[in-house]
C-alpha positions in Angstrom: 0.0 0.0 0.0 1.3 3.4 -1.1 0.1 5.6 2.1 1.2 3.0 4.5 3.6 3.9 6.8 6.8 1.9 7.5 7.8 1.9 10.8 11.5 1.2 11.8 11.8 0.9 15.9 14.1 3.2 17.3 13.9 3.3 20.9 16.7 5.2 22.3 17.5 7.5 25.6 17.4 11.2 25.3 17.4 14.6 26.8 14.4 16.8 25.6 15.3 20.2 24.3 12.3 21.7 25.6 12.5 21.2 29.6 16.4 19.1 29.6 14.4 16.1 31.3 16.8 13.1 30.5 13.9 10.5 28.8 14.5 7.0 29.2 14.1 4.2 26.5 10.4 2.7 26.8 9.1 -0.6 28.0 6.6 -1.2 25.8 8.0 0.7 22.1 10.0 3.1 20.7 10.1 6.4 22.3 9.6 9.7 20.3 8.5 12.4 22.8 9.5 13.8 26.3 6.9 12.2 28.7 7.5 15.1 31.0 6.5 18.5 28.6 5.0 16.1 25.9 7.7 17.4 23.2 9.1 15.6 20.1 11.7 16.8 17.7 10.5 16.7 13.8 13.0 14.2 12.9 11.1 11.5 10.9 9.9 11.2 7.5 8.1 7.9 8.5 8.4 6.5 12.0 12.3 5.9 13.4 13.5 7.0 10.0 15.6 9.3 11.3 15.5 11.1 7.2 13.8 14.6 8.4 15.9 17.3 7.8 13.6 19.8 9.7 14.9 18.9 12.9 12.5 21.3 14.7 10.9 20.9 18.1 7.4 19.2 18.2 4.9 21.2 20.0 2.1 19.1 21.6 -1.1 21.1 20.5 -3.9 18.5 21.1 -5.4 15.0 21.5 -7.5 13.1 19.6 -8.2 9.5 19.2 -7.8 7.2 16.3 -8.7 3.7 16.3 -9.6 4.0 19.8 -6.3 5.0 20.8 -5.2 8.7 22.1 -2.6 10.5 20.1 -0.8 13.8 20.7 -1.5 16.2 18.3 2.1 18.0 17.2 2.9 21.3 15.4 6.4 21.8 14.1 7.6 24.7 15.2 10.2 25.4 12.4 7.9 24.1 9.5 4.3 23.9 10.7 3.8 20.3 9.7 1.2 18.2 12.1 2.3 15.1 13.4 0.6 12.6 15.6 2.0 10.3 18.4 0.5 7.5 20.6 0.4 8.3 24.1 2.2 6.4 26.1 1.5 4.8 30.0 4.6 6.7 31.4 3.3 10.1 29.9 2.7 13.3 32.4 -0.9 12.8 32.4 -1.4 16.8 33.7 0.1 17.6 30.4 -2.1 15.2 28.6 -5.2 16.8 30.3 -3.8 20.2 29.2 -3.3 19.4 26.3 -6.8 17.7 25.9 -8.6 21.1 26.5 -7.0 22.5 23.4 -9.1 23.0 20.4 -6.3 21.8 17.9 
């Protein structure tokens, strides 16, 4: 399928460049945003690619659920792309109810 995306796991440590919160590797899959401040970085054309050359910081600007799972709604800061993200178990859930209230 053409619009399928390919997913490549990547889950590695790493400290956020919005809030400096060192981010450990996940339990359960790959890791791809803060789970203090909610932050990505744009770095992926398709998931763990690693082949974005934006490289701009991911804000978290929403929630909404697909397939009856939650995912963060992201704005890149640099180029305004959306991007969406699963929530995860270990995720500030105080952010997540923030960012829940936010018409996106």
């Amino acid at each position: 399928m053409p619009n399928e995306k390919i997913f490549t796991e990547r889950n590695e440590s790493f400290v956020c460049e919005n809030c400096g919160t060192i981010v450990t590797k996940s339990v359960t899959t790959s890791r791809d945003h803060c789970t203090e401040c909610l932050y990505g970085k744009h770095v992926d054309y398709n998931p763990g690619d690693r082949l974005q050359r934006c490289k701009g910081l991911l804000k978290p600007i929403g929630l909404k659920v697909h397939d009856g799972k939650q995912q963060i709604v992201y704005a890149c800061m640099f180029c305004g792309e959306r991007r969406f993200s699963l929530v995860q178990s270990d995720d500030n859930y105080d952010e997540i109810i923030l960012i829940s209230q936010k018409p996106w």
